[in-house]
C-alpha positions, 0 to 999 in steps of 0.5 A: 444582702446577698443569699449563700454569701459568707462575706462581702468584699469591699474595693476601693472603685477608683484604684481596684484594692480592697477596701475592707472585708464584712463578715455575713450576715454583717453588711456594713463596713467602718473605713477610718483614717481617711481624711477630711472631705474627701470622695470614696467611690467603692464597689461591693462583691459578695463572696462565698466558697464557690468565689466572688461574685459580679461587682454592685453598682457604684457608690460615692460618699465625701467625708466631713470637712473640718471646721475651718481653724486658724482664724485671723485678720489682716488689712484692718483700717479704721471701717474695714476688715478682713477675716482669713482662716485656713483652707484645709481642703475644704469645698466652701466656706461661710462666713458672716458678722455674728450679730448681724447674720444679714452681713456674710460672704456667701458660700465662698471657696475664698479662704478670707471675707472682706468686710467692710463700713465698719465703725472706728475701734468697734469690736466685730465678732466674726463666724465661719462655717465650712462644707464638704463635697456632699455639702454637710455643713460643719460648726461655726468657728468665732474670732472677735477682732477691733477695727482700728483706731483713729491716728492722732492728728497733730500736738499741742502743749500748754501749762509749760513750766519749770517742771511740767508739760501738759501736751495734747494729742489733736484727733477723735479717739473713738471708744477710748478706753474700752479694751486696750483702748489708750492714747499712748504718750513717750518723752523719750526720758523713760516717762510713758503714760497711757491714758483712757479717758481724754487725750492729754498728759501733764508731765511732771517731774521734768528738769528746768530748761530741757528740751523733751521728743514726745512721741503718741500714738493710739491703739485699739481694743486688741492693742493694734497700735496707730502710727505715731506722731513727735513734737518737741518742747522745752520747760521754762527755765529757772530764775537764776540766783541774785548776783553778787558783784565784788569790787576788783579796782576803780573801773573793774568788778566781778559778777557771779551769780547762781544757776539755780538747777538750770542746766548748762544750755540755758542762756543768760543776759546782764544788765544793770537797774536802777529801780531793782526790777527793769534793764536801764538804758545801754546797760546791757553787759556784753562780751567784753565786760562792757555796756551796751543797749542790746542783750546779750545772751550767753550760756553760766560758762560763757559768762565766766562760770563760778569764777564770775564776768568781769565788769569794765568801764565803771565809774569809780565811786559808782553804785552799780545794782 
């Protein structure tokens, strides 16, 4: 304080304006709108009616920086990750692993922090600090972020049927199951499974002899998604219905028989038996009606549809099973 003085005058340092005024016998002065981590260099005179006297010496302060915000990751793989945050006029930084404080980056003017040899879909909580010019330091901010999950190797099926494919995804799916965790199969007829717990799906409800895309990827805790892998399989077809065969003359027949659900791809052979169950000899039906050693096979519509094949070359008064 300064005696006889009826106020002090507070001047910005750096440009000459005032500041503010402090009435005596106050001799402090609030300066607000400022913003964050920022220097003021001020100066003071004090002022009575005889006019203003000889400016003080100098002072500086810095503003408290915010507490960093807009905390994310980027360029995550399966051991590494990199935290970023917003550098809002900041001086440094400081981040670290929350639950293992010895891992950190050091006061830093980098607005991220590689982080690295990290395990597969493990969740890892970083915090992060920031300090001013004068170094005071501000609260932490925390983001908890997964590494990535492993991709799924290669595809497998078996148990394939009529009806059903079980596919496998090859490939170590660590922690699967925690968070959002799942081994993730699509066979690109509007069925999805997700599943938690082992990598294997048995699809069911599927039509006979089609041909299904599976398509799997993994994702981690977060849901971050792995790329994806296809393969392609069919389901076994039906046994077509038993055929019925109908005398058209002395050489000739016709044979119709049932698809039995099959869909218009699958393909068929006829041959004729003599003990019910095997193709005898050169008793393959060929194109042309006739008989021949090898099998032909041929789609429900080659083999003359509804209105049936017509068998030649038979013997009259033969029985044909």
């Amino acid at each position: 304080a300064v005696t006889g003085a009826t106020e002090y005058r507070v001047y910005d340092n750096s440009t000459g304006g005032i500041v503010g005024t402090a009435t005596a016998p106050t001799v402090s002065l609030t300066q607000s709108g400022l913003s964050t981590n920022v220097q003021k260099n001020v100066v003071v005179r004090a002022y009575n009616s005889n006019g203003e006297g000889i400016a003080s010496s100098s002072a500086s302060a810095y503003t408290d920086a915010a507490a960093p915000s807009g905390l994310d990751h980027t360029s995550q793989t399966t051991s590494a990750i990199r935290w970023t945050w917003t550098n809002s006029g900041q001086s440094a930084f400081y981040a670290r692993d929350a639950n293992s404080v010895s891992n950190n980056s050091d006061w830093t003017a980098n607005a991220y922090w590689d982080y690295s040899s990290l395990l597969v879909n493990t969740a890892y909580a970083m915090e992060v600090k920031a300090r001013s010019g004068d170094s005071e330091e501000t609260s932490y901010s925390s983001l908890t972020r997964y590494t990535s999950q492993n991709v799924p190797s290669s595809l497998s099926f078996s148990a394939v049927g009529t009806t059903t494919i079980t596919v496998a995804a090859a490939g170590t799916f660590t922690n699967n199951g925690t968070g959002s965790s799942v081994v993730h199969f699509d066979n690109s007829a509007s069925a999805t499974q997700d599943v938690t717990s082992g990598s294997s799906w048995t699809n069911t409800g599927l039509s006979p002899n089609m041909q299904y895309t599976y398509t799997v990827y993994a994702t981690n805790g977060d849901g971050d998604q792995t790329a994806s892998i296809q393969s392609n399989k069919y389901t076994l077809a039906n046994g077509p219905g038993t055929p019925s065969v109908t005398t058209t003359a002395a050489t000739t027949a016709t044979l119709t028989f049932d698809i039995n659900s099959n869909s218009a791809s699958t393909t068929y052979y006829i041959c004729r038996t003599t003990d019910g169950s095997a193709c005898a000899s050169s008793s393959y039906v060929q194109s042309t009606g006739l008989f021949g050693a090898s099998a032909a096979w041929r789609t429900y519509t080659a083999w003359g549809g509804a209105s049936g094949m017509t068998l030649d070359g038979l013997t009259p008064g033969g029985n044909y099973q």
